[in-house]
C-alpha positions in Angstrom: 95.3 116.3 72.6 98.4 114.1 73.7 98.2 112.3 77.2 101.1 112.0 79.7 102.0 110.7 82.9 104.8 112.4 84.9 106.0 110.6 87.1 108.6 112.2 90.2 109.9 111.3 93.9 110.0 114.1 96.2 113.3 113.9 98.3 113.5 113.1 102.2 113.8 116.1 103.0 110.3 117.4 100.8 108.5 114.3 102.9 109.5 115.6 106.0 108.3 119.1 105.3 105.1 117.5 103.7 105.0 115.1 107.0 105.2 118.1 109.2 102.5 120.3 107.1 100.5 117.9 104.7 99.3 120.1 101.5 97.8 119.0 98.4 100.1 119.8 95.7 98.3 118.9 92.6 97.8 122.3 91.6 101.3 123.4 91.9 103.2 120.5 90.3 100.0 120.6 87.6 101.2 124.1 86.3 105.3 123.7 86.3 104.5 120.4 84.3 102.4 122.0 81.9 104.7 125.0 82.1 108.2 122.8 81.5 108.5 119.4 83.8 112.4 120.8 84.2 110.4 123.5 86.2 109.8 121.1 88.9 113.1 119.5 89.2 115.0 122.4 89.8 113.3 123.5 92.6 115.2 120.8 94.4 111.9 119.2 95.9 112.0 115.9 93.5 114.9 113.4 93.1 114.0 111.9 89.7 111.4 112.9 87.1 109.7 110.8 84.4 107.0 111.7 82.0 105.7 109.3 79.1 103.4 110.1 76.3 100.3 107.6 76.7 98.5 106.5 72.9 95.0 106.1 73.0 93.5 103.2 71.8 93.0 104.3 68.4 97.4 105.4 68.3 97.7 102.0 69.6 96.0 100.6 67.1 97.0 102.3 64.3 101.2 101.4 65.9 99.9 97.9 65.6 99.2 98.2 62.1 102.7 100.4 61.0 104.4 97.8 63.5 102.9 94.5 61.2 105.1 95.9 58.2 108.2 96.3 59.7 110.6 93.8 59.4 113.3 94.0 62.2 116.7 92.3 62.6 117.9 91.4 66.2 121.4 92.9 67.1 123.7 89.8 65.5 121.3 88.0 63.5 
């Protein structure tokens, strides 16, 4: 099962709200990401959102090994 780390700033005005009323919000941002990360951005609570697909040791490894094969050519070499 693929990995990934989302990563998202809330705006000022989502810090304030959070400041005045702290929640934990792990549930709710859990289920839009997993429902579509675009969920969460339109919402208006976030200024930026990032997610990355982590390997596992064994993708790693096995990217090492494709990545020994490949010969690559620096832009104007």
């Amino acid at each position: 099962m693929p990995v990934y780390l989302t990563r998202f700033s809330y705006t000022p005005e989502t810090w304030a709200r959070l400041i005045n009323k702290p929640e934990d919000r792990r549930k709710a941002a859990q289920s839009y990401i997993e429902s579509l990360s675009l969920a969460i951005t339109s919402g208006g609570a976030v200024s930026s959102l990032e997610t990355t697909v982590l390997l596992t040791v064994e993708e790693t490894l096995e990217a090492l090994r494709k990545a020994k094969g490949i010969q690559y050519r620096p832009p104007g070499a």
